[in-house]
N, C-alpha and C positions, 0 to 999 in steps of 0.2 A: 537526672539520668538520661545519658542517651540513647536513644536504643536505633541501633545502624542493621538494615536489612541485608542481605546475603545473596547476591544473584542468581539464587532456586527461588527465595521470595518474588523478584522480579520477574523469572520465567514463568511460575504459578498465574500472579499477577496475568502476565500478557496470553497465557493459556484460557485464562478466564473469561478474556476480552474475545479474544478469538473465536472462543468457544460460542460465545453469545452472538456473535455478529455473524456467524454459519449460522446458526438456528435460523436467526431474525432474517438474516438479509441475503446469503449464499446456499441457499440448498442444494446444490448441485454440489457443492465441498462437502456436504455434510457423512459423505463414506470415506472420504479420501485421508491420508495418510499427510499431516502438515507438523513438522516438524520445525520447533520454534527456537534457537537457539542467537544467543546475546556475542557479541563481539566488538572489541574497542579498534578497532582497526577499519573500520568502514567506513570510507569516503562519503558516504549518505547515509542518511538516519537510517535506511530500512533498504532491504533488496530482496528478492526473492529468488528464487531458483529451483528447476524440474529435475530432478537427478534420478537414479533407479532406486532410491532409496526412497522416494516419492517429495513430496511437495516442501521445498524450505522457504521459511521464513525467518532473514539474518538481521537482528534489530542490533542497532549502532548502545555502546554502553549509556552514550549520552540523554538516552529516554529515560534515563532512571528519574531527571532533572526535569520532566517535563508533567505538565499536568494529565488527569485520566483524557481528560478529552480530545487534548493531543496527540495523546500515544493512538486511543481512539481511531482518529482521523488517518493519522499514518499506515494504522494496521489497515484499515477500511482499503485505504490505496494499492495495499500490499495485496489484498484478498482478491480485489479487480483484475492485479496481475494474472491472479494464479487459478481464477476461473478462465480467464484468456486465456492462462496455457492448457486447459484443460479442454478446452474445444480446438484448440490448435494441435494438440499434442504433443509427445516427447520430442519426436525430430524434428518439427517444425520451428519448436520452442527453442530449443537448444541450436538451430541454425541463426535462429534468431538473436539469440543473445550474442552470436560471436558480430553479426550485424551491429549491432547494441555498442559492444565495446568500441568500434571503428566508427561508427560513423555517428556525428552531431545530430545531427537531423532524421537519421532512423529512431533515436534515441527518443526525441521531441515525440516523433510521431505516438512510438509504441506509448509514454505519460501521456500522450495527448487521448488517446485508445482508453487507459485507464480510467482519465480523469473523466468522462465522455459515460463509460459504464458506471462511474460513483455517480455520477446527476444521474444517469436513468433508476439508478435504485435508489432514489428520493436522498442524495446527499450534495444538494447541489451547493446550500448553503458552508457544508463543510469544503468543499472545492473550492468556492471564492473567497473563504479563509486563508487557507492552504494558499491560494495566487495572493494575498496580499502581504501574507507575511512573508514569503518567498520576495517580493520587491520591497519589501524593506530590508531583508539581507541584500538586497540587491542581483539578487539571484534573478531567471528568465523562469517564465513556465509556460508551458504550451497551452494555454488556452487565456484569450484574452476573456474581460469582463462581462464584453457584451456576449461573445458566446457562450459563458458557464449562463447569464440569464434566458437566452435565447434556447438553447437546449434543455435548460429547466422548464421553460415556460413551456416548448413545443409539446414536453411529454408529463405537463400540467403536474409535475412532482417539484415540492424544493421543499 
């Protein structure tokens, strides 16, 4: 028998995850309003976004394919965002994003931002994951190897 899951299983699922990795690791999210919703149309696995509606997080269909630990790791990235935006704020945030779309290199920066905040919350290891399978897609990512080490080591978490 096969038994094929229903994209509420999968949103549950990623609510779970979410849910766990504010307790654990984002307390500052832990009042906030994040709004988790699945779509096949996304150019990246995961994106985020500050709207009035409060905080979203848009995960690509393609995670359903992927293990816990990599969804995991993606959410982790996504969460980074969305404390960022939260000490930045609405209009900052949203100034920013239209930055984001236009320009390469503001893009780089703000992943680089992110990734930068996941090693200081002891995920350094998942960072340099995340950069290796990203070069074997052949994809770029903002932080070379030496500094995801270098950054882990400075603030003695990995």
């Amino acid at each position: 028998m096969i038994f094929i899951l229903n994209f509420m299983d999968f949103l549950n699922k990623y609510r779970k995850i979410v849910d766990g990795l504010v307790k654990k690791s984002f307390p500052e999210l832990k009042r906030k309003k994040i709004i988790i919703e699945e779509k096949n149309t996304l150019k990246y696995r995961a994106h985020t976004e500050y709207s009035f509606s409060g905080f979203k997080i848009f995960i690509s269909t393609q995670l359903r394919d992927f293990s816990e630990q990599k969804v995991k790791r993606i959410l982790i990235h996504e969460l980074c965002h969305l404390e960022i935006f939260l000490h930045q704020g609405f209009i900052w945030t949203n100034i920013e994003w239209f930055i984001y779309l236009i320009s390469k290199r503001y893009r780089l920066n703000i992943e680089r931002e992110a990734n930068i905040l996941m090693i200081k919350k002891g995920y350094g290891k998942l960072v340099l994951e995340a950069r290796r399978e990203n070069l074997k897609r052949r994809l770029g990512y903002s932080l070379t190897e030496k500094e995801i080490k270098s950054y882990a080591k400075s603030i003695k978490k990995w």
